[in-house]
N, C-alpha and C positions, 0 to 999 in steps of 0.2 A: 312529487311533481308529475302531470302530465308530458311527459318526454316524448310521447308520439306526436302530438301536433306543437312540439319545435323545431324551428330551423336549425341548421346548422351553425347558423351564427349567434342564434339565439342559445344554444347549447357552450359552445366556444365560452361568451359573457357569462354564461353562467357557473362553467369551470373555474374560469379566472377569478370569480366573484367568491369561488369559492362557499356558492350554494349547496353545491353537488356533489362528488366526488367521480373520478373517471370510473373506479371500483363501484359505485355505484350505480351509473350510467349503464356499465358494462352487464353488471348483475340482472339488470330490468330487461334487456334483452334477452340476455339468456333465458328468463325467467317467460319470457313471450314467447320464444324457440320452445320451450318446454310445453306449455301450454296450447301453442298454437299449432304446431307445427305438425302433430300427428294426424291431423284435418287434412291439413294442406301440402305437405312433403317437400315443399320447397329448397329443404337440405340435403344435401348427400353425406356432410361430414360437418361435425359442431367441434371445433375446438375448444372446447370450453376453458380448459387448463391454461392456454395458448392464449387467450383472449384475458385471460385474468391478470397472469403475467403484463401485458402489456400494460394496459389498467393501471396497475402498481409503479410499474415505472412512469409512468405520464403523470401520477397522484405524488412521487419524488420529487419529479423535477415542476411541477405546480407548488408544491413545499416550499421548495428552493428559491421562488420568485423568478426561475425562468421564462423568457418570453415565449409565447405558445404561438403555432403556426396554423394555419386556416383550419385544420381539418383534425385537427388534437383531439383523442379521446375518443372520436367518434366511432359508433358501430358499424361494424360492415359487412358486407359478405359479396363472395368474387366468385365466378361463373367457374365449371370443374373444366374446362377448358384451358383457365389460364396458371401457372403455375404459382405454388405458395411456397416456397423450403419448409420439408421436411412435412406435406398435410400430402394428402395421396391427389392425384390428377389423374380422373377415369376418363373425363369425354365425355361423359355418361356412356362409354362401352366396358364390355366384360373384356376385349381384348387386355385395357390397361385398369382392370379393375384392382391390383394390387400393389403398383406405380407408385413409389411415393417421390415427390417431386425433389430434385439436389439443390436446387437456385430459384431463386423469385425471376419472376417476370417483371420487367426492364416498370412496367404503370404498377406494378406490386413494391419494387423498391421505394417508387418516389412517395406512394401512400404511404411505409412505412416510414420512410424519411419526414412525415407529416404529422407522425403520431395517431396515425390511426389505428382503432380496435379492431384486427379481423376474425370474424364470428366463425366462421367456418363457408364450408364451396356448396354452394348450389349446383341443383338437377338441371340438367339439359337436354333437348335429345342427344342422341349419339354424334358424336365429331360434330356437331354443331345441324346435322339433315335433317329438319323438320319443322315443322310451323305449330307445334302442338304440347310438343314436350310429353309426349307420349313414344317418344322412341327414342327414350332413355332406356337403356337396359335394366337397370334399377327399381325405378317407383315410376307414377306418373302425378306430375305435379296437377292441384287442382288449383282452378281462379277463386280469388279468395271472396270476392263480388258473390261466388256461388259454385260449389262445391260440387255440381253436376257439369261445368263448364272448363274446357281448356285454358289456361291465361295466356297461352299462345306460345310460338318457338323462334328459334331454340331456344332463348336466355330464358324460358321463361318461369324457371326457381329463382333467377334473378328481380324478376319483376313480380312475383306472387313474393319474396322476401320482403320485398317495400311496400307493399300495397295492402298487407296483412301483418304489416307494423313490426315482422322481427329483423328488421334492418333498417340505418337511418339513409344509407344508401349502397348501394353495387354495384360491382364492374358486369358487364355483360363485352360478346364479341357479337358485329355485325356483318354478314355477307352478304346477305340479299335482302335482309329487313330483318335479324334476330334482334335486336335490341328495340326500335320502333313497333313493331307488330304485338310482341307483348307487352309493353308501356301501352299501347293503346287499350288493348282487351284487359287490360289490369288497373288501367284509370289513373297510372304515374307519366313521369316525364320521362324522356329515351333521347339522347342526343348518339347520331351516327355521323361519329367527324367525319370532316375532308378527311381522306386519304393519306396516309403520314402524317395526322396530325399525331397520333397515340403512335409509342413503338409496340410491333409486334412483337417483338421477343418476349420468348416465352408465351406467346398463347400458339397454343396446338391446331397447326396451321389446317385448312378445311379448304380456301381460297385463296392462294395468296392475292390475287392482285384485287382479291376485293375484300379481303377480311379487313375490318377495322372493330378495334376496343372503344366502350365508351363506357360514359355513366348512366344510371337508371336511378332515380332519386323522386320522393313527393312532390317538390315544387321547382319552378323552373334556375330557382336562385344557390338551392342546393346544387343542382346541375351542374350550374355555372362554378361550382365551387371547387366542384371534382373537376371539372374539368380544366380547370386553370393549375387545378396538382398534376395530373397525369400527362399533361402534350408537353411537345420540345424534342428536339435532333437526340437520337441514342446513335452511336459508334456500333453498334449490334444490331443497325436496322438500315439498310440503305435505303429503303425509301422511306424512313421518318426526314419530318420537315424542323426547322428553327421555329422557336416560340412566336419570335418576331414577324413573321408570316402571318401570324394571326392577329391584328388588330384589337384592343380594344375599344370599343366604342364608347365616348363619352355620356354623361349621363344626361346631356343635352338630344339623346337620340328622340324622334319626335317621328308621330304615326303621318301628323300631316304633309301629304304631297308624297308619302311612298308610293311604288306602283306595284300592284299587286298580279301576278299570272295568273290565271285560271286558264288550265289546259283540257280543253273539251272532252280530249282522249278519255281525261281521268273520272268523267262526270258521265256516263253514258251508262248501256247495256252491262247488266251482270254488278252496279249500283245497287242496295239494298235501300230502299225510298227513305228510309226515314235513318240512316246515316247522311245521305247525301240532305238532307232535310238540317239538318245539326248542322254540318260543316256549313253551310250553304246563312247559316242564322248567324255563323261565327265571322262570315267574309261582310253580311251587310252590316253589322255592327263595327267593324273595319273599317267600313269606306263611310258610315256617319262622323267617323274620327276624322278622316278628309284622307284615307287613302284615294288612290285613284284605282279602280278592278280596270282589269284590262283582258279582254278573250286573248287566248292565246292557242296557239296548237303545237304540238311534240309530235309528229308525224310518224317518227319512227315507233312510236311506245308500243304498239299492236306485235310486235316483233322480239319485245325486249325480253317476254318470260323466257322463249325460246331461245335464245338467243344466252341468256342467263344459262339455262341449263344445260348446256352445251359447253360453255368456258367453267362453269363453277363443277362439275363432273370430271372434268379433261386434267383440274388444278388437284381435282380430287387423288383421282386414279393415280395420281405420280404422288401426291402428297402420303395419300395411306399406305403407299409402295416400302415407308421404312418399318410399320408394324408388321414384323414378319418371325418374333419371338425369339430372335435372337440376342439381342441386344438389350432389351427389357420388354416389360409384359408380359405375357401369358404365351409360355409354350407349349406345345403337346408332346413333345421330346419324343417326337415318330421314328420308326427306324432307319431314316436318310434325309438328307437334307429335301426334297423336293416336298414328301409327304410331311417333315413336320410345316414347310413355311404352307401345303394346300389346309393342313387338318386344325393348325394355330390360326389360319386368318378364316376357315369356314366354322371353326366352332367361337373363333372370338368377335366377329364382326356380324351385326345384327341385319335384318331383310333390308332396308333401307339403305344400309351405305352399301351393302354388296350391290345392290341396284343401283348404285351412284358410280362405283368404281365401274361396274360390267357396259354403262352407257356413257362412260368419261374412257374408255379403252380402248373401245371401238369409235367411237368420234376422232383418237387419234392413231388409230390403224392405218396401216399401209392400204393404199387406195380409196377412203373417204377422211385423211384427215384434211384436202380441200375440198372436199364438198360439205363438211360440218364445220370444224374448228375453225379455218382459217375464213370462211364465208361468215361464220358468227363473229370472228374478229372483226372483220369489214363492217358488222351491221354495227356494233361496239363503238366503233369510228364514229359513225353517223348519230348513234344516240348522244354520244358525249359531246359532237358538232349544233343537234339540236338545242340542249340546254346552254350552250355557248350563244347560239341565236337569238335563244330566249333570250336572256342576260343582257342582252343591249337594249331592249324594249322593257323591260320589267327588273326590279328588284327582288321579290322574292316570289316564289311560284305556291300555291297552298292548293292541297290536295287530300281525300282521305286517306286515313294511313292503311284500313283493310276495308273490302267492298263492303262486311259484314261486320256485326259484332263477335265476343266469343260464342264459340259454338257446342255441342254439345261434346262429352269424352267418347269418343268410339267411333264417331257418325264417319268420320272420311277417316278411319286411319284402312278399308277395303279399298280405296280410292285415292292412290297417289295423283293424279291428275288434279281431280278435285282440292287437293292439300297443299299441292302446287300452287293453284290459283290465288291461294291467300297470302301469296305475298306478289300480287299481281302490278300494285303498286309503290312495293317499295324498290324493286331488285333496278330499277332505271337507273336511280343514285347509285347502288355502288356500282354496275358498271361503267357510269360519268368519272363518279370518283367526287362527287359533289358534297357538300356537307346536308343534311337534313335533321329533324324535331320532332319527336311525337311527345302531343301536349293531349290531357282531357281536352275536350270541348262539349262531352253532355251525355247523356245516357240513354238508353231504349230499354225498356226494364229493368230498370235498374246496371243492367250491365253498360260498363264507358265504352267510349265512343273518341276515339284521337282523331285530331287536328296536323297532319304534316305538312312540316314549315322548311321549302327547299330555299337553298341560298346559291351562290354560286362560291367556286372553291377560297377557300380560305376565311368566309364570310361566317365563321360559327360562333361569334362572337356577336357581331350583330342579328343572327336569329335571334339568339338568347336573348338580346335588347329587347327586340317585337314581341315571343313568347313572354316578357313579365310584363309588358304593357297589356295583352289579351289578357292573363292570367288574372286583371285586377277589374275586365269586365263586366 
């Protein structure tokens, strides 16, 4: 059977039907990881043994005429970020290169509570820093669209996994557009909940007030699949939200008479003519359905990357403050405590996050932590005030997900500035705290081309409604 171009649901019907078997499902992955995968690197660890095991037990209780739950049997693989019991958790750093994880992470229980196959952890860059997945300390993940091409970062073994068919879908973590930006450059779907929709526990915090877990799957319906397993209040997460927070929308949801934003900010200087050319094909086909397009402006947005790097640096520096080799990871077992925690974190911690920590340290020094940190909180304010503005005049805001498509491996990783920029229009959202989508919407060389579909907070539910209504354009 062609198992790559099925749904998930369509996989499910087929289990129960007792076409297939989980064992077998499970094997045809593996067997793509085997074959594919030395191309593309997308893995950092394959449990093969672990994935089989589950397999059997799901092929049992399908025996037994047990009733199966959304997400039974299916294959997957989960960002090395978040934790799996007993598979290693690196980051993609050499600090936590030998780490093997004690406890699942809080959207790792509820998948296994689902019955799902986990394939093994995808590549990332390091603690989540980079938009390329080239600052993995490991390998560098290639786009699967083209092998000379970045599929983008950080998730982005998570999204070259789905887009090169050896996973039916994955977890990825989002801070400032990891989940979104390689969904777009990899031509799959990326949903970045609102904010406590997904619990953090257990993913290896980078940001807290802007890290959120999501899914990365082929089509917008898979998405929505995993996504309705993994959200809901966790007692191990104080900012996770109740299920009930999130709406579902009935299947009476209808294109006519939505109001759609277009925020000029997003459409200007440093656009790449023939993405904004796509997006721009995707909004008037929209409004032939009887949306209504509405200009709109974000005023603060010209502010936000800065403004980003300053809080997500600041969450850093205190967050990477516990990798210090005592407690697990990689020690250098120097002869005193100061040299081993300077010689454990300068040989385990890669250029990129030292650069992260050393400009999140001094942002909160003594003497400019108000003129950065706290003056970036303020601006914070006012972005998350703008899309509150927006929201009483428009229902959902559509914008591209990166100015560019993927680009080439090497070209900016001399130029962090430049690298930065390519998540120029995603990091808005999480510092809102908003939900957002990156869907295909069309190609330039063959390489995709994302569509991002902002909603306001707790609306992830009716994205997904809009996303399968375009998706059938």
């Amino acid at each position: 059977m062609d198992f790559v171009k099925m749904t998930i649901q369509a996989l499910r019907e087929g289990l129960e039907k007792k076409e297939f078997s989980a064992m077998e499902l499970c094997d045809f992955y593996l067997k793509q990881i085997q074959k594919k995968d030395k191309d593309i690197n997308a893995f950092l660890q394959i449990d093969a043994d672990g994935a089989k095991e589950q397999a059997k037990v799901i092929d049992e209780k399908i025996s037994k005429g047990e009733k199966l739950k959304s997400l039974v049997g299916i294959p997957c693989a989960i960002k090395d970020a978040i934790l799996v019991k007993n598979l290693n958790c690196t980051s993609g750093s050499k600090i936590l290169e030998n780490y093997k994880a004690v406890e699942n992470a809080t959207c790792v229980n509820k998948l296994k509570a689902e019955g799902v196959v986990i394939l093994g952890k995808t590549n990332m860059d390091e603690f989540a820093m980079g938009s390329s997945t080239e600052r993995s300390a490991f390998k560098i993940t290639k786009n699967p669209y083209d092998l000379t091409k970045v599929p983008g970062g950080s998730s982005g073994g998570s999204a070259a996994a789905v887009a090169g068919d050896e996973a039916v879908f994955s977890l990825g973590s989002d801070t400032g557009g990891s989940i979104r930006q390689p969904a777009s450059f990899c031509g799959v779907v990326g949903l970045k909940p609102t904010y406590g929709a997904v619990s953090r526990y257990g993913l290896i915090a980078f940001g807290s007030s802007l890290d959120q877990i999501g899914p990365l799957a082929k089509n917008v319906e898979d998405c929505e699949e995993v996504f309705k397993a993994i959200t809901g209040k966790d007692d191990k997460d104080a900012t996770s939200v109740p299920s009930d927070k999130f709406k579902v929308q009935s299947s009476k949801f209808k294109v006519e008479g939505l109001r759609i934003g277009i925020p000029r900010e997003f459409f200007g200087e440093g656009l790449d003519k023939e993405v904004k050319k796509i997006v721009e094909s995707v909004i008037k086909k929209i409004e032939k359905q009887g949306a209504k397009i509405i200009d709109i402006s974000l005023p603060t947005m010209p502010f936000a990357l800065a403004c980003y790097y300053i809080i997500a640096t600041s969450e850093a520096s205190a967050n990477l403050a516990r990798f210090d080799g005592v407690r697990y990871g990689k020690s250098s077992k120097a002869k005193n405590l100061f040299s081993d925690y300077t010689q454990t974190r300068g040989e385990g911690f890669g250029e990129e996050v030292k650069r992260r920590i050393m400009l999140g340290t001094f942002a909160l020094s003594s003497g400019y932590y108000d003129a950065y940190y706290l003056k970036a909180q303020k601006v914070r304010a006012k972005i998350k005030q703008d899309f509150e503005n927006a929201f009483t005049k428009v229902d959902f805001i559509f914008t591209p997900v990166s100015p560019f498509p993927a680009f080439d491996i090497g070209v900016k990783m001399d130029d962090p500035l430049q690298m930065y920029l390519a998540d120029i229009y995603t990091v808005p959202i999480n510092l809102a705290g908003v939900p957002a989508l990156s869907m295909p919407a069309g190609r330039i060389n063959d390489l995709p081309v994302g569509l991002q579909i902002i909603g306001k907070h707790f609306s992830d539910f009716d994205i997904l409604q809009l996303a399968k209504i375009i998706e059938k354009f």
